[in-house]
C-alpha positions in Angstrom: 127.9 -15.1 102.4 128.3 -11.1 102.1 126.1 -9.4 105.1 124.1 -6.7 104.3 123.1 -4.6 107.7 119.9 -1.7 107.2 120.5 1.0 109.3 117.0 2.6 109.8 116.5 5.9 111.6 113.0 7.6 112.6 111.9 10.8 112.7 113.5 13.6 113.7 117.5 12.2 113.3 117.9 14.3 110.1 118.2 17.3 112.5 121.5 15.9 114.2 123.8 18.8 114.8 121.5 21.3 115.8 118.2 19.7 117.7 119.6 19.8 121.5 123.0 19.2 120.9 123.5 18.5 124.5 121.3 15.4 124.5 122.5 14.2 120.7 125.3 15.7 120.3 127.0 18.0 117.4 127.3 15.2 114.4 125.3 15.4 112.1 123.5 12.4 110.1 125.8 12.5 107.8 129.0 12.0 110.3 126.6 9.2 111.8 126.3 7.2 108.1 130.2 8.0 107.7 130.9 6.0 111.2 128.0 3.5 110.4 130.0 2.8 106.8 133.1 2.5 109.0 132.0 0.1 111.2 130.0 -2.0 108.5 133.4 -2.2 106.3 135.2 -3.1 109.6 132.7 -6.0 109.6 132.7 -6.6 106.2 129.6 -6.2 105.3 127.1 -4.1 103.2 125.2 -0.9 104.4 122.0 0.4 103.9 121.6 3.5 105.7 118.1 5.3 105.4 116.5 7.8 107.5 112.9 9.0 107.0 110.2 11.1 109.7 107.6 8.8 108.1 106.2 6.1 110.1 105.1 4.1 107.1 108.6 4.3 105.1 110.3 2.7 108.6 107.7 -0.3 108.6 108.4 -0.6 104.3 112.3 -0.7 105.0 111.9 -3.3 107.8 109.6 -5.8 105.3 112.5 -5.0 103.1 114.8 -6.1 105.2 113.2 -9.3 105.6 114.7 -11.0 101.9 117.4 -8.4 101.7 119.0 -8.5 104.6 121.1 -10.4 107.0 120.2 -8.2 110.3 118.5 -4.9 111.6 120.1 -1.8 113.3 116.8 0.6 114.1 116.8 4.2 115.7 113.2 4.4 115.3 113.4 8.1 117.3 110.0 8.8 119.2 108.3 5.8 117.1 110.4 3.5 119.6 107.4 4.3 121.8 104.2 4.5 119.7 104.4 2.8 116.9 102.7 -0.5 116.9 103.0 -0.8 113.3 106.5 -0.7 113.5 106.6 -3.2 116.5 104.5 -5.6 114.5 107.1 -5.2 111.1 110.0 -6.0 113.7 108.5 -8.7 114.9 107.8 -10.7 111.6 111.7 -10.2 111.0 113.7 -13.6 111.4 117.3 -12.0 111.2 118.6 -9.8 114.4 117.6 -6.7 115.3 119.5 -4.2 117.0 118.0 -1.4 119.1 119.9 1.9 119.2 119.8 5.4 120.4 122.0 8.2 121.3 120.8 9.0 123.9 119.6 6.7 127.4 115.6 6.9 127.5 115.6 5.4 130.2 117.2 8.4 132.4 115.0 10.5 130.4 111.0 11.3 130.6 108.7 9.0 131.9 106.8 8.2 128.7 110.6 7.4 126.9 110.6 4.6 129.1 108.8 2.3 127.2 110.1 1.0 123.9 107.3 -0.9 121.7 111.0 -1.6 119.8 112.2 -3.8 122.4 110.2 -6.6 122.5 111.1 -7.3 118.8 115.0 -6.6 119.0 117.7 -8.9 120.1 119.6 -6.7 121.8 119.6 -2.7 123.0 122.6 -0.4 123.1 121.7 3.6 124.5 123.8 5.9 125.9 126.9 5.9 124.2 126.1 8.7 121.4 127.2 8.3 118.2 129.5 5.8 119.0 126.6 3.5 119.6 125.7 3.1 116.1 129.5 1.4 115.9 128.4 -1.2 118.8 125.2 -1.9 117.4 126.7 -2.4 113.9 129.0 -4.6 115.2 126.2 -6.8 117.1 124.4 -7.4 114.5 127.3 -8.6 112.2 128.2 -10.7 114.8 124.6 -12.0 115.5 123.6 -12.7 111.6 127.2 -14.5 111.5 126.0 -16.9 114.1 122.8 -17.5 112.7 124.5 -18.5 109.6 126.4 -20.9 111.3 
């Protein structure tokens, strides 16, 4: 069974590289889908990598992702903590979902503190920059291979 991973990012992520660099960072989204296509081919398995600032393309890609692929890795930016719609995709999902961010809301303002993503994901990673999207890639290959077993 190949795995195919979708890597969805929320609003905001295609400014990488130049929207305060010293929370984000310097990559860009484009070094964040070269390391994401890194770690999926160290896992063997297929990427989709998408990015939109729409909240209805985020909750499309996720009821994609329910026939077409074999887990979730979600960045959903500032929809991680308004977006019921997106909570309520998530949650129809049957295949893992992996919560990630760059940055760790929870040292951050108050109302980052609450993720409306959490309660649907199987797992969070925050905190480790870019090199979280490796973790979280890696998760979710590892969870979808379980559930296949």
């Amino acid at each position: 069974m190949t795995l195919t991973i979708y890597c969805l990012n929320g609003p905001n992520l295609n400014l990488l590289g130049t929207r305060e660099p010293a929370i984000y960072g310097k990559g860009t989204l484009e070094d964040l889908k070269a390391l994401s296509e890194q770690a999926a081919a160290g896992v063997k398995a297929q990427l989709v990598f998408r990015q939109s600032n729409q909240e209805g393309d985020l909750v499309d890609w996720v009821q994609e992702a329910r026939t077409k692929a074999s887990a979730v890795v979600i960045n959903a930016g500032g929809y991680t903590h308004t977006s019921v719609a997106l909570h309520d995709a998530l949650k129809v999902l049957t295949i893992p979902v992996v919560e990630v961010h760059l940055s760790n809301p929870g040292i951050r303002e108050e109302f980052r503190h609450k993720s409306l993503v959490s309660p649907a994901a199987s797992g969070l990673i925050a905190g480790f920059g870019a090199y979280g999207y490796r973790l979280a890639i890696e998760a979710a290959a590892q969870l979808a291979e379980q559930r296949s077993n």
